[in-house]
C-alpha positions, -999 to +999 in steps of 0.1 A: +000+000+000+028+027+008+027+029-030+000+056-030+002+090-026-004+104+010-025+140+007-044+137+039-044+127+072-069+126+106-049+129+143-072+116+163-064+140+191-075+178+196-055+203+174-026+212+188-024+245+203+007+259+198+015+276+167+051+255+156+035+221+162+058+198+142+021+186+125+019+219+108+056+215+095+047+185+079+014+200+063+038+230+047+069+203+038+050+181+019+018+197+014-007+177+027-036+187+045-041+172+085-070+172+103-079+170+138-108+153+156-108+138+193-120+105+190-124+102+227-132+128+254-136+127+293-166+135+312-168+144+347-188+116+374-210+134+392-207+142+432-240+113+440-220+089+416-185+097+439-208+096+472-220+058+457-184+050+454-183+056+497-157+081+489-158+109+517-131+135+510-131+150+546-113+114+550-084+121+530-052+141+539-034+135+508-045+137+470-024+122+444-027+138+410-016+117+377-033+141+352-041+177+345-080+163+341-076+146+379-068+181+390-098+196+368-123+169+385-109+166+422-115+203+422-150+199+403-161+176+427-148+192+456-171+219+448-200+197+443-200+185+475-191+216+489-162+204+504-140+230+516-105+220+503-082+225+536-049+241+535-032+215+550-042+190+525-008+168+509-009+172+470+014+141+455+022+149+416+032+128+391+052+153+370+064+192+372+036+200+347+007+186+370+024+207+399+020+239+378-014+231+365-025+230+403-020+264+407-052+271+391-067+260+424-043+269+450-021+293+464+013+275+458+039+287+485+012+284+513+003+247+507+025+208+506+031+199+471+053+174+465+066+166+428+080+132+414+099+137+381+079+117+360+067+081+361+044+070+388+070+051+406+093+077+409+068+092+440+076+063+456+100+077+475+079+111+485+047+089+493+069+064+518+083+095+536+048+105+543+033+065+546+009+073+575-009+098+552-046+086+542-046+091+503-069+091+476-062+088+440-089+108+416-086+087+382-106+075+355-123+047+347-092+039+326-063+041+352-027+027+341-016-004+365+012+013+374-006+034+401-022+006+419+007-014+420+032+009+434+009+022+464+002-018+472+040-020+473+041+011+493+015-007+518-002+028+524-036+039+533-054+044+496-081+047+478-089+046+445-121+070+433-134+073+394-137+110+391-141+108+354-147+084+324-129+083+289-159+084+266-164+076+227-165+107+211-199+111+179-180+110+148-208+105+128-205+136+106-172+118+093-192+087+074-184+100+040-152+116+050-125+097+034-086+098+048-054+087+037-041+082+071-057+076+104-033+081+131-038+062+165-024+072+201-044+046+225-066+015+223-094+038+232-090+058+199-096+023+180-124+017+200-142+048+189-134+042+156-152+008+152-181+024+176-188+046+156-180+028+124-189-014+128-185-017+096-152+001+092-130-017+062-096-003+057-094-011+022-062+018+015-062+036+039-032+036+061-034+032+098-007+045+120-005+037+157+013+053+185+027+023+211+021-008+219-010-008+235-027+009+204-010-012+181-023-044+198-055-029+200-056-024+161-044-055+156-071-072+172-097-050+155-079-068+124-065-036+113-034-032+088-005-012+106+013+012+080+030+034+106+041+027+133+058+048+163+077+051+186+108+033+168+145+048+178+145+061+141+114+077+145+107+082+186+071+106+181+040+101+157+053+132+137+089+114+126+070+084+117+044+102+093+074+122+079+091+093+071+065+071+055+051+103+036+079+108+025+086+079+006+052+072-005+050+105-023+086+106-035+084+116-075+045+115-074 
């Protein structure tokens, strides 16, 4: 198949925001056109759905945050149940950027926010320092195993809440829409896809997938993988479409 032409593609993420996103490079380099369309979105649980859950958050004195949308709904749900958020309250974050984000809640130098570089394991060491802490971990219905698994380890007081659910996005309006490419970043992107499509047949288009777990994913959908990312020659989704485009359009 990479013998045809490549002039569009779908990302099935939101448009990127910034204005040198390497996606708009490739658009200009090779003159294709690049569309993009969340195929997923989150959706907030609501405070009765939290209080069915037995979660009390006057129980906690720690919060660990994974994700900028954990922030978003601890907060929203805080206010739903009119919880007032107390100042003493530990804030464990996965990565520098979730620690920033939280200052759209809270005053930063007058509360405890504690920062692990990046993976979930690296809070290890922060969490064990404060072990007699009783946490609670705001995720989604579609938590990594990583969390779980570390805090077991740990053998601290947790609990795990769904806060908010990854949710098939209506992408009905695309039925007729036809695309060169469909690029993948998570098995819940693929799931969308035949949701809203069942009968979905790839015939020529190309699929490109973004790790393993999406790849699998595709693969069990019965899906043809054209691109696939990361590789160590081509580490993002970006290098990857670069490369195969530029190939399958060479002298075309």
């Amino acid at each position: 198949m990479s013998n045809m032409k490549v002039k569009t593609i779908l990302v099935s993420q939101p448009e990127p925001k910034v204005e040198n996103s390497p996606y708009f490079e490739l658009q200009n380099k090779h003159k294709v056109k690049v569309d993009f369309r969340p195929f997923i979105h989150v959706e907030g649980v609501n405070a009765k759905e939290i209080r069915l859950q037995k979660i009390d958050l006057n129980h906690f004195t720690a919060i660990i945050l994974t994700s900028k949308n954990a922030v978003d709904h601890f907060f929203r749900v805080a206010d739903e149940m009119r919880y007032k958020v107390p100042e003493g309250l530990k804030y464990f974050c996965q990565s520098e950027a979730i620690a920033f984000y939280l200052q759209k809640y809270v005053v930063y130098r007058k509360r405890k926010i504690y920062v692990g570089p990046k993976d979930f394991a690296d809070l290890s060491p922060l969490i064990k320092k404060y072990k007699d802490e009783k946490f609670l971990l705001p995720a989604s219905d579609q938590l990594n195993a990583d969390a779980p698994i570390t805090l077991n380890n740990l053998k601290v007081d947790w609990t795990q809440a769904i806060f908010y659910k990854t949710v098939v996005s209506d992408l009905s309006d695309l039925a007729d829409v036809y695309y060169d490419v469909l690029a993948f970043f998570s098995p819940s992107g693929i799931k969308s896809l035949f949701s809203n499509f069942p009968d979905f047949e790839q015939n020529n288009t190309r699929i490109a997938v973004f790790g393993s777990t999406t790849q699998k994913a595709a693969l069990e959908k019965g899906l043809r993988i054209d691109i696939l990312a990361p590789t160590p020659e081509t580490p993002s989704m970006t290098m990857a479409l670069e490369k195969y485009i530029s190939e399958a359009n060479k002298g075309k």
